[in-house]
N, CA, C and O atoms as a Tinker XYZ file with bonds, in Angstrom:
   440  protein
     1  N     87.916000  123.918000  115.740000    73     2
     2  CA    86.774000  123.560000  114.928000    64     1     3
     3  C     86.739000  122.055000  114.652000    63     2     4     5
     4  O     85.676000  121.438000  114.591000    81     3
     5  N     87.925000  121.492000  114.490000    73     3     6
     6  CA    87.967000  120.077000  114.470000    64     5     7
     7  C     87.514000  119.345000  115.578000    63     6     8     9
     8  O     87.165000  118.179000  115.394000    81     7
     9  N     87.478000  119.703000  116.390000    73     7    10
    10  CA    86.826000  119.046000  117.924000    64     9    11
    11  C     85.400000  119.163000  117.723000    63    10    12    13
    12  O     84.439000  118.395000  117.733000    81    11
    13  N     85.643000  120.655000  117.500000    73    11    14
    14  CA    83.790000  120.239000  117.817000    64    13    15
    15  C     82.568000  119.660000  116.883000    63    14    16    17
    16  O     81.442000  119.254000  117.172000    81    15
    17  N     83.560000  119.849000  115.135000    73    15    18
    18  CA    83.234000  118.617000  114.081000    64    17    19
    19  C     82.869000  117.293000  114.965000    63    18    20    21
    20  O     81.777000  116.772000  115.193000    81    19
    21  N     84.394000  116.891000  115.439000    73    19    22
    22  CA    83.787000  115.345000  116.379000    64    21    23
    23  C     83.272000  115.266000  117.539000    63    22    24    25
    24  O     83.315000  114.296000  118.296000    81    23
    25  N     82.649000  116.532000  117.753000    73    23    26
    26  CA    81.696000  116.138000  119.264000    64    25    27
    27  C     80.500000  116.231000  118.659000    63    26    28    29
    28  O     79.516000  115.643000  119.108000    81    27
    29  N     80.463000  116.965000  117.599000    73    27    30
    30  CA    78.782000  117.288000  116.714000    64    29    31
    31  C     78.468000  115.725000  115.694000    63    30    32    33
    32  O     77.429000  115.141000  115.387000    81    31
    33  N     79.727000  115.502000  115.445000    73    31    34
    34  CA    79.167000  113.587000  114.925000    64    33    35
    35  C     79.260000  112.765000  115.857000    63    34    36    37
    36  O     78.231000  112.109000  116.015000    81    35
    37  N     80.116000  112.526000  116.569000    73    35    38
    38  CA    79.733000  111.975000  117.770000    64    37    39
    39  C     78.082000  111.954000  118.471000    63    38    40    41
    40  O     77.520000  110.929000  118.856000    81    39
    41  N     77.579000  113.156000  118.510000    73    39    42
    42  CA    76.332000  113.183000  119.017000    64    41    43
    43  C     75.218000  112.165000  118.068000    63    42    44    45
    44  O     74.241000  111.682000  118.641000    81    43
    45  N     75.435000  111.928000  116.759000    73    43    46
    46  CA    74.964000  111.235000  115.950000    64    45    47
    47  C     75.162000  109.794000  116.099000    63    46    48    49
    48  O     74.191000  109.155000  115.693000    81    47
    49  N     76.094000  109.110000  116.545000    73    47    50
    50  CA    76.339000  107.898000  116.985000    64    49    51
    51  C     75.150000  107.244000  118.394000    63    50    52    53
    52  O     74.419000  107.701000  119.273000    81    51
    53  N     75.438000  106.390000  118.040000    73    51    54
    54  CA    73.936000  105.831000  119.140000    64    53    55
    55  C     75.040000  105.558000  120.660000    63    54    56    57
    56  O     75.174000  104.393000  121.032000    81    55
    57  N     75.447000  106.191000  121.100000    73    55    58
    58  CA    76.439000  106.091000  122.354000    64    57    59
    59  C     76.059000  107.475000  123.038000    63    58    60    61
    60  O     75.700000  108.593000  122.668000    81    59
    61  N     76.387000  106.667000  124.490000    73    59    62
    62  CA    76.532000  107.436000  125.471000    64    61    63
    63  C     77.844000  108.832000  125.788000    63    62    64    65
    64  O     79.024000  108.489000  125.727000    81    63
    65  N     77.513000  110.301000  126.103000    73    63    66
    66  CA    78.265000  110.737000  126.567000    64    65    67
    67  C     79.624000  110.504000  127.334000    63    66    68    69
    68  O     80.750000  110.715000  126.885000    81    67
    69  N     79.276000  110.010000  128.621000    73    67    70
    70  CA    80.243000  108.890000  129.616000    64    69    71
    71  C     81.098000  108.358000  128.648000    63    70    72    73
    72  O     82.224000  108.851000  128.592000    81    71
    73  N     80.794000  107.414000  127.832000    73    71    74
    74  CA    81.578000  106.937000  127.219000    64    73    75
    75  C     83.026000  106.977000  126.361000    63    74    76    77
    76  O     84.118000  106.411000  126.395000    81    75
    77  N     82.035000  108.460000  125.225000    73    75    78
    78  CA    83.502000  109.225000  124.800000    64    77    79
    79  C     84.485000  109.951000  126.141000    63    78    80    81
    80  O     85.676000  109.644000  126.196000    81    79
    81  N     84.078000  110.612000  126.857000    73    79    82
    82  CA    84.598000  110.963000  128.059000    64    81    83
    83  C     85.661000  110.407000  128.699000    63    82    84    85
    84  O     86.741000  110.878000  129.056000    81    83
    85  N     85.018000  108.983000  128.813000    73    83    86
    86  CA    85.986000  108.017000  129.542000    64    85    87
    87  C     86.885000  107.515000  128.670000    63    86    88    89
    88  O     87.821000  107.040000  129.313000    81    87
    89  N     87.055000  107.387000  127.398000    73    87    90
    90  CA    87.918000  107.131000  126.446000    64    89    91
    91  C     88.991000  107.798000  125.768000    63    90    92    93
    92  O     89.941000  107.443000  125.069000    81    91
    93  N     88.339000  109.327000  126.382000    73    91    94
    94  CA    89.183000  110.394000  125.460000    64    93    95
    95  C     90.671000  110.550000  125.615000    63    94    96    97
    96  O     91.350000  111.340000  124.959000    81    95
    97  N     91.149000  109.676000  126.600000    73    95    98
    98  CA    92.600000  109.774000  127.206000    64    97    99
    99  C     93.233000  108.954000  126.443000    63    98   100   101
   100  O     94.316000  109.148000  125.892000    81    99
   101  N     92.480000  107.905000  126.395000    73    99   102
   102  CA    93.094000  106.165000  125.747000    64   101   103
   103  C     94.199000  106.682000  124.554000    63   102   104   105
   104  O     95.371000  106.314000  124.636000    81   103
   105  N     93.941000  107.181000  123.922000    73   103   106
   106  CA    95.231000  107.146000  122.809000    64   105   107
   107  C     96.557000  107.478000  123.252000    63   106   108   109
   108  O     97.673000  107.098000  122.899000    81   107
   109  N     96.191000  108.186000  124.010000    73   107   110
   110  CA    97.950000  108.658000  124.814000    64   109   111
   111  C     98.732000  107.080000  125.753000    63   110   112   113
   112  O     99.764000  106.738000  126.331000    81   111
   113  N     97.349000  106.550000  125.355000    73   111   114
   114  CA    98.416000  105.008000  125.964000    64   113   115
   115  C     99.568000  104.389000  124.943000    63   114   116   117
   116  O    100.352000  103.475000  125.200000    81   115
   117  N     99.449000  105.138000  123.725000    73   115   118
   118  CA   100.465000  105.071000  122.625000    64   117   119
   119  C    101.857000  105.639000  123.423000    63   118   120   121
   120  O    102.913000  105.054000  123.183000    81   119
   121  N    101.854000  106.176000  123.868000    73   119   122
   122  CA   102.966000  106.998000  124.612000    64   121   123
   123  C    104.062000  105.780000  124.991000    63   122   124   125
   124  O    105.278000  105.902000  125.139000    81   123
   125  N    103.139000  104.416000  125.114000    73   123   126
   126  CA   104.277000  103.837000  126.170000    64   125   127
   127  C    105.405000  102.620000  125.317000    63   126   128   129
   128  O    106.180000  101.725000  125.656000    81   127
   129  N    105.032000  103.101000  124.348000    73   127   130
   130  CA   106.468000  102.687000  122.926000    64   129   131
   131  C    107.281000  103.438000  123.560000    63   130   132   133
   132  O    108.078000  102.551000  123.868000    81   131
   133  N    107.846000  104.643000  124.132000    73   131   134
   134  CA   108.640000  104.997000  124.432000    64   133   135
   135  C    109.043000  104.514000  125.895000    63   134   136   137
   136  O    109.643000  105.316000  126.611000    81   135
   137  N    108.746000  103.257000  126.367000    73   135   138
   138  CA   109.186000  102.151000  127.236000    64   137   139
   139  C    110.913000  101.699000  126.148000    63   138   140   141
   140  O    112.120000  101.898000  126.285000    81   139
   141  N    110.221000  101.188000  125.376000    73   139   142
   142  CA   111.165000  100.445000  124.536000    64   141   143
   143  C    112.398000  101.569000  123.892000    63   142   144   145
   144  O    113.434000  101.562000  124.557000    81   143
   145  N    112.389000  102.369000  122.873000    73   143   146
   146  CA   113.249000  103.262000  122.816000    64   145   147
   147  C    112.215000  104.629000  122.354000    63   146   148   149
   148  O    110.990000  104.631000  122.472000    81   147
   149  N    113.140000  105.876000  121.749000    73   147   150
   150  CA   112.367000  107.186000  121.176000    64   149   151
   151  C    111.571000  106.747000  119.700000    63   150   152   153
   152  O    110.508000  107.244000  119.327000    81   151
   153  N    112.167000  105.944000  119.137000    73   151   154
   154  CA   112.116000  105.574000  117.879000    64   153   155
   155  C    111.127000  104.894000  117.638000    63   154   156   157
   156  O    110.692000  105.119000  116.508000    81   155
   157  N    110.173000  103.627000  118.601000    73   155   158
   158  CA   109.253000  102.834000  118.681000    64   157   159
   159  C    108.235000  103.948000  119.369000    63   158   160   161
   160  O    107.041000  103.754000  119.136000    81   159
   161  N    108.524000  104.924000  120.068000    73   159   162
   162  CA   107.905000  105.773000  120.878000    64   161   163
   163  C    107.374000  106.482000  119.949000    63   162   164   165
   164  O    106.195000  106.289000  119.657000    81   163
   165  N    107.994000  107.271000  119.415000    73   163   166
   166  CA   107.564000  108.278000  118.299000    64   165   167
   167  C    106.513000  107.428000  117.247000    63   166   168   169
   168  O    105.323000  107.737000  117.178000    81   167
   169  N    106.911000  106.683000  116.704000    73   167   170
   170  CA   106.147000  105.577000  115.574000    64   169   171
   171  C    104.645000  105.522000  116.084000    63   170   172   173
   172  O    103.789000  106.012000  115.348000    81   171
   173  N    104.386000  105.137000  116.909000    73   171   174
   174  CA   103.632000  104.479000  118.047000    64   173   175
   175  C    102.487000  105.637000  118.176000    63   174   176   177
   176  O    101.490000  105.854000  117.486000    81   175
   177  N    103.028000  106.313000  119.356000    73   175   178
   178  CA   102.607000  107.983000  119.250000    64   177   179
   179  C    101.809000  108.149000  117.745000    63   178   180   181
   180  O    100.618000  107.839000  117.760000    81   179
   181  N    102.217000  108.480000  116.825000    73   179   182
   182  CA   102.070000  109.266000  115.685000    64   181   183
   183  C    100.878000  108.177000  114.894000    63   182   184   185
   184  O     99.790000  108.618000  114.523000    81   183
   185  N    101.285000  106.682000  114.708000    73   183   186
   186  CA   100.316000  106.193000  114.085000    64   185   187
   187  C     99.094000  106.325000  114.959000    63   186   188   189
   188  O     98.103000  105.950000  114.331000    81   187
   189  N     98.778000  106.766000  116.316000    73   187   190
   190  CA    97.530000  106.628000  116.730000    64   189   191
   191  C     96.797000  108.593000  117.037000    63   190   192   193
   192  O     95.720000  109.026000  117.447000    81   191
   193  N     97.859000  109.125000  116.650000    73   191   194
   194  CA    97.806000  110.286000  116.674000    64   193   195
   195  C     97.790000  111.000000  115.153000    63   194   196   197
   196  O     98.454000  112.025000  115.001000    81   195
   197  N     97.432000  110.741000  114.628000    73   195   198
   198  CA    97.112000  110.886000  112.620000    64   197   199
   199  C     96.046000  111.215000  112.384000    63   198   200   201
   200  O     95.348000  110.416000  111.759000    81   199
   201  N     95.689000  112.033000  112.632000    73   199   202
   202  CA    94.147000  112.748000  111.590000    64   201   203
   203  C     93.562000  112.153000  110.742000    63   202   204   205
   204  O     92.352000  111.954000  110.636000    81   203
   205  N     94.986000  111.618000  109.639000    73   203   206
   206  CA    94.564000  110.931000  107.985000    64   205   207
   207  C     94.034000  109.107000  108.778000    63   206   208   209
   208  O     93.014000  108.557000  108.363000    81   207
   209  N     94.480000  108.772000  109.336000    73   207   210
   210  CA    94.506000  107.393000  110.092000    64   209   211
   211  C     92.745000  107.684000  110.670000    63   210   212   213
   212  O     91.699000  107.077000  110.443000    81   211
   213  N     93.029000  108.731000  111.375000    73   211   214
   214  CA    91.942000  108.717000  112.177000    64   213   215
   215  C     90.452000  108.513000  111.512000    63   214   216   217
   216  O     89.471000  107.859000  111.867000    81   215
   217  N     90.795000  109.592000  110.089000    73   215   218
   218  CA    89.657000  109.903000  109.521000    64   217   219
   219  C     88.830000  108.661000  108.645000    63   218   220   221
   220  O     87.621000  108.597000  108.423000    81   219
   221  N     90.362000  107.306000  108.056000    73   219   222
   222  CA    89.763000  106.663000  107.169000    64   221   223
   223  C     89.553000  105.185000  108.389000    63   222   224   225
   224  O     89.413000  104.065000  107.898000    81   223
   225  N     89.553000  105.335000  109.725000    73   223   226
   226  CA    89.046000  104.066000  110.543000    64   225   227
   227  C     87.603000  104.964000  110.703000    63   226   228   229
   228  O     86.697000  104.147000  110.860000    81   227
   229  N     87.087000  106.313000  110.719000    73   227   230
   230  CA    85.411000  106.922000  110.388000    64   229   231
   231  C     85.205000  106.137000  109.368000    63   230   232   233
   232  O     84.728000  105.005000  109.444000    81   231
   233  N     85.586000  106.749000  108.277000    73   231   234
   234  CA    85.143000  106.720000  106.828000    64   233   235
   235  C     84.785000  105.119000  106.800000    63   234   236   237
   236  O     83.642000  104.747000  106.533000    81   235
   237  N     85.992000  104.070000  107.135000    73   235   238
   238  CA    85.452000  103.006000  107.130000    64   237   239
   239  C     84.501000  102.598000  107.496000    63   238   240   241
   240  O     83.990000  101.674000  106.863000    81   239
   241  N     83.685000  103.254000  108.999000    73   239   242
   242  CA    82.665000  103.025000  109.509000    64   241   243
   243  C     81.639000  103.005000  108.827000    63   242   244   245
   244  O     80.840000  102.094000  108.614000    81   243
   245  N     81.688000  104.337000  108.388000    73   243   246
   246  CA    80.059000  104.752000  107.237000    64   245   247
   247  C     80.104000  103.522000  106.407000    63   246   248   249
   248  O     79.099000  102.829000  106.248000    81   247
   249  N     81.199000  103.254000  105.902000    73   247   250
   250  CA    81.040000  102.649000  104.554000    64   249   251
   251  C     81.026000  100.496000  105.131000    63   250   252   253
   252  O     80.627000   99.664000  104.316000    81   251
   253  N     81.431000  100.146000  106.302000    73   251   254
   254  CA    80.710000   99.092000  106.505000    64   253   255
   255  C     79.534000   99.393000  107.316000    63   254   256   257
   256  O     78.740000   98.456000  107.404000    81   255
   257  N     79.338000  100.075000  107.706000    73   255   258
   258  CA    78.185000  100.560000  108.602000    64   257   259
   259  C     78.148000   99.993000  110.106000    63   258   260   261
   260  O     77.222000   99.480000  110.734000    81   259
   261  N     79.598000  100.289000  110.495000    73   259   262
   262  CA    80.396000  100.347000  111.716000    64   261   263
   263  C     80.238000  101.232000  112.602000    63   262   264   265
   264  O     80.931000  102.246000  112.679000    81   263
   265  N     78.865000  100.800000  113.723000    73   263   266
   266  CA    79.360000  102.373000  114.649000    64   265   267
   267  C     80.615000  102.141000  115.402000    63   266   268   269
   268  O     81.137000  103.125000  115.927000    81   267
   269  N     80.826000  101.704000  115.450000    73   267   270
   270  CA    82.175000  101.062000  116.202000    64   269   271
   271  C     83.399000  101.687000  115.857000    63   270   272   273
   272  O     83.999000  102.370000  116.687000    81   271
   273  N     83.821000  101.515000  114.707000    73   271   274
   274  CA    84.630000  102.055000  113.392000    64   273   275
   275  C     84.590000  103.580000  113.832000    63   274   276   277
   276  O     85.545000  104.173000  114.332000    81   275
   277  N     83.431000  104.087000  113.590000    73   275   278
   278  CA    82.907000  105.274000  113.636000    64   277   279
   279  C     83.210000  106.147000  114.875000    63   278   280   281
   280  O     83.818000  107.208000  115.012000    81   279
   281  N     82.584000  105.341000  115.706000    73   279   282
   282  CA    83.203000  105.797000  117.440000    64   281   283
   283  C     84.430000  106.075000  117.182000    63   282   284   285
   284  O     84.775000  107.257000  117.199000    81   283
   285  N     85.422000  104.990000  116.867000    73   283   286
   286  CA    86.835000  104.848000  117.338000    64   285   287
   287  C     87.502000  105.962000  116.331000    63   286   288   289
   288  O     88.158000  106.899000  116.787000    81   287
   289  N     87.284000  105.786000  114.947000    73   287   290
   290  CA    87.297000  107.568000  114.535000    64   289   291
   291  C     87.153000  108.671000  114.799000    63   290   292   293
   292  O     87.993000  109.544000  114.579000    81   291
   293  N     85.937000  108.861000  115.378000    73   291   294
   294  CA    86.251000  109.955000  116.043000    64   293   295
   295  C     86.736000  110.413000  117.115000    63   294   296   297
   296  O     86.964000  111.575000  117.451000    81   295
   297  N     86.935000  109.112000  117.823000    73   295   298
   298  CA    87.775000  109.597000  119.099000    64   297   299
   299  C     88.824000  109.881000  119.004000    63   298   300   301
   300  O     89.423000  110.842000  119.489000    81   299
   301  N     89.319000  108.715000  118.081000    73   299   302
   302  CA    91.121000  109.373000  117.668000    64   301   303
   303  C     90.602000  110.593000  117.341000    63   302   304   305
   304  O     90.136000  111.146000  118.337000    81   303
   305  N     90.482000  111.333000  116.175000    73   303   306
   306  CA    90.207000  112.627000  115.805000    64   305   307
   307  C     89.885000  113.631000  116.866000    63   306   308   309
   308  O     90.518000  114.661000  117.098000    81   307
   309  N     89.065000  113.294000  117.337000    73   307   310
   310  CA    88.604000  114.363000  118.734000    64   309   311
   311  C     90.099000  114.468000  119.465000    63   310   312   313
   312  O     90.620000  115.580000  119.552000    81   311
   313  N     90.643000  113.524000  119.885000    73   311   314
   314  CA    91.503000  113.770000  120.758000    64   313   315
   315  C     92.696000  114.058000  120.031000    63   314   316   317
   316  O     93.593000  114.648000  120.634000    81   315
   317  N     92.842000  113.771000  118.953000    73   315   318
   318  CA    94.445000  114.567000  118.321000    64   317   319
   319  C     94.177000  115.885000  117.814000    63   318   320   321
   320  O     95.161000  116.549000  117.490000    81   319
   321  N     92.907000  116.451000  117.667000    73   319   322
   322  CA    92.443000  117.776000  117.727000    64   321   323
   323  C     92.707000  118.602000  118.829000    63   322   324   325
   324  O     93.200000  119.723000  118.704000    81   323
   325  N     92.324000  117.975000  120.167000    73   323   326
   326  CA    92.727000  118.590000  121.398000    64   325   327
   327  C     94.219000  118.642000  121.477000    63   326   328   329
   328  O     94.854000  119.451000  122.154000    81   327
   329  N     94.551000  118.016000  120.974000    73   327   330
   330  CA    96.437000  117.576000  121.418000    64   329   331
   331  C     96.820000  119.026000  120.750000    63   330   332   333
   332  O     97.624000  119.826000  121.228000    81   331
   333  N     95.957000  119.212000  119.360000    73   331   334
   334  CA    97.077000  120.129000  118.020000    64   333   335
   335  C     96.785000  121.783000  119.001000    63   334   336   337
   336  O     97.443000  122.771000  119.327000    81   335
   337  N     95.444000  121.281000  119.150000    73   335   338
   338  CA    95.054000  122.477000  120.123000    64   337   339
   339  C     96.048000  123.135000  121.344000    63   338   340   341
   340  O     96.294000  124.339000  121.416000    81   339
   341  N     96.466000  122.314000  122.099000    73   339   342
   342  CA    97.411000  122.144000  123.080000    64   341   343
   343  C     98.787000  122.209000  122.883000    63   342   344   345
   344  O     99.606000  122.211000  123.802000    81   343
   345  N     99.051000  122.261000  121.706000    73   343   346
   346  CA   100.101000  122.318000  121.345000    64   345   347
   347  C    101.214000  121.344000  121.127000    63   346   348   349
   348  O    102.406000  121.528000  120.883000    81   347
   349  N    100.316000  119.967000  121.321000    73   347   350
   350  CA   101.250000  118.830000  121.064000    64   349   351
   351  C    101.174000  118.418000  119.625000    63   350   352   353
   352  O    100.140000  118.443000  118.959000    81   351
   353  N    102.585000  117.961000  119.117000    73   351   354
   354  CA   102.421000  117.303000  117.248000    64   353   355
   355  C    102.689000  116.331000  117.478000    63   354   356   357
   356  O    103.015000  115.867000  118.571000    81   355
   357  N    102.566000  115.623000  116.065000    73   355   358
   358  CA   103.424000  114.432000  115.813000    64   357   359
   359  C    105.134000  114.511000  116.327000    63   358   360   361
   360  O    105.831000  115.505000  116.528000    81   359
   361  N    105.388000  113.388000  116.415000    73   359   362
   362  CA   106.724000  113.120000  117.502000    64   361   363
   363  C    107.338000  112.951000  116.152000    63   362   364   365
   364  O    106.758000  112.564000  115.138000    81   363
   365  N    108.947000  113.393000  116.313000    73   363   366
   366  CA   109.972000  112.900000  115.639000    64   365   367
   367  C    110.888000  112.049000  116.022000    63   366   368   369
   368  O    111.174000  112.528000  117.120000    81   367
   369  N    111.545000  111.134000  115.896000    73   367   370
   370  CA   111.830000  109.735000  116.669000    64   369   371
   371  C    113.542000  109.896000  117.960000    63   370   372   373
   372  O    113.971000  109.035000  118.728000    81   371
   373  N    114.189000  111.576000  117.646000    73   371   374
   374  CA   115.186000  111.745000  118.494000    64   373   375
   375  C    114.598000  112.077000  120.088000    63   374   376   377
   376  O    115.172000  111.647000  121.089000    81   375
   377  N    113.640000  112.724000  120.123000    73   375   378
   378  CA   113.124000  112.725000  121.444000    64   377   379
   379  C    111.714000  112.975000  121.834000    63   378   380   381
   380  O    111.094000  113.589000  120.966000    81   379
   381  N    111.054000  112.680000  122.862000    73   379   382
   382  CA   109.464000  112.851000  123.084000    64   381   383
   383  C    108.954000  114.785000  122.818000    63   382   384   385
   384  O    107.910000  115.337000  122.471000    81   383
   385  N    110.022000  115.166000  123.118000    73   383   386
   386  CA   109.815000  116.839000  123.520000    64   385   387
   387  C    109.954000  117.520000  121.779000    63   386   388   389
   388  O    109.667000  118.671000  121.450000    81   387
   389  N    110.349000  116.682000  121.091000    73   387   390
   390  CA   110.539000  117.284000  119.764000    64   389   391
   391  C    109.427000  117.024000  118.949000    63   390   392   393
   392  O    109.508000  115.911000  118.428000    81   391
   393  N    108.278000  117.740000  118.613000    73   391   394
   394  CA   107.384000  117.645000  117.605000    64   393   395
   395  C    107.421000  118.907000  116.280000    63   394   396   397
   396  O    108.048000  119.956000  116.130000    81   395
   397  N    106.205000  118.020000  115.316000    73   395   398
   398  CA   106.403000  119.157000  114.003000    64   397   399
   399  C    105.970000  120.094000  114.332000    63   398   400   401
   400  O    106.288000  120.992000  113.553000    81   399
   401  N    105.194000  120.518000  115.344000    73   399   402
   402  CA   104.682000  121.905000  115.866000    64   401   403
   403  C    106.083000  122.486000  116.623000    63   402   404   405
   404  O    105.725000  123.607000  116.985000    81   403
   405  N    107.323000  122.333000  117.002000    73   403   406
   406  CA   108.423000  122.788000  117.487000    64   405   407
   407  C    108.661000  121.958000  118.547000    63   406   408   409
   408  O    108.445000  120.750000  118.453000    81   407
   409  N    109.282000  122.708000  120.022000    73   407   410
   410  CA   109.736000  122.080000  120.940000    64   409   411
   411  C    108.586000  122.122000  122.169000    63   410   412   413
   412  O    108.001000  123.169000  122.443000    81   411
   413  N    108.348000  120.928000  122.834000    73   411   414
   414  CA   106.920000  121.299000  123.913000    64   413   415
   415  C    107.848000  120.764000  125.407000    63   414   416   417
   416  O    108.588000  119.782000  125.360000    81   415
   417  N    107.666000  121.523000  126.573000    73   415   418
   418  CA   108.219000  121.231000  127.553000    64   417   419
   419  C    108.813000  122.246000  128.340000    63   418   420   421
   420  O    108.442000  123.341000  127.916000    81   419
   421  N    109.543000  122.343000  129.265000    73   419   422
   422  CA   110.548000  122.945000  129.630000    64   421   423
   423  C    111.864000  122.739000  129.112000    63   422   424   425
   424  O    112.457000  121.730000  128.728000    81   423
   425  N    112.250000  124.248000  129.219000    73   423   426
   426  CA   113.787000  123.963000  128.214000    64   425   427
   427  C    114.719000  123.588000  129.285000    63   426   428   429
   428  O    114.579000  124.046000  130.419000    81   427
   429  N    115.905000  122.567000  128.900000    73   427   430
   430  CA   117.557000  122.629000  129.978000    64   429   431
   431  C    117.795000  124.591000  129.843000    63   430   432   433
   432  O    117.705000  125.575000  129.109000    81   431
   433  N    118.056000  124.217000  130.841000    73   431   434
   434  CA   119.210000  125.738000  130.966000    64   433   435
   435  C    120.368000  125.215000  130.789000    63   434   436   437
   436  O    120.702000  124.327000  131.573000    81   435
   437  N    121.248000  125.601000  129.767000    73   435   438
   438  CA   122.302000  125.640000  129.983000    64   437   439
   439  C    123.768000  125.494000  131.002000    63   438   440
   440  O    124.878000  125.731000  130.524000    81   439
């Protein structure tokens, strides 16, 4: 339901389809803190993956009257909706595979 909240305001923004489309990946470019170690990785990840983050770079929009702001709100949002959907969480900083939703991946065998 959260997705389709931000595809139904989204439609309200003066932008093109294409656009969100082509963008909807971009946040997972957060991923690449975990170049550097798990710990910058996770951080990284999570501040661009935040709902609460997501919601007050919207909110800011309305309130300077930012479609811009607005866009970029809901895209974060749209797309960490799909993630929660999918089963990806916020990262905890010992490894990429460990989120607050549990463990995502293939397990070691023993």
């Amino acid at each position: 339901m959260m997705l389709a909240l931000s595809l139904l305001l989204f439609n309200q923004l003066p932008y093109s389809w294409w656009v969100f489309a082509a963008l909807f990946l971009t946040p997972d470019l957060s991923m690449l803190g975990y170049l550097i170690n798990a710990r910058v990785g996770a951080a990284t990840y999570n501040i661009v993956h935040h709902k609460g983050i997501a919601l007050a770079i919207y909110i800011a929009g309305i309130y300077f009257h930012s479609y811009g702001f607005q866009f970029a709100g809901l895209l974060l949002f749209a797309h960490s909706s799909f993630d929660r959907m999918l089963g990806y969480g916020l990262k905890y900083s010992d490894s990429f595979n460990h989120t607050h939703l549990g463990i995502i991946g293939k397990q070691k065998s023993v």
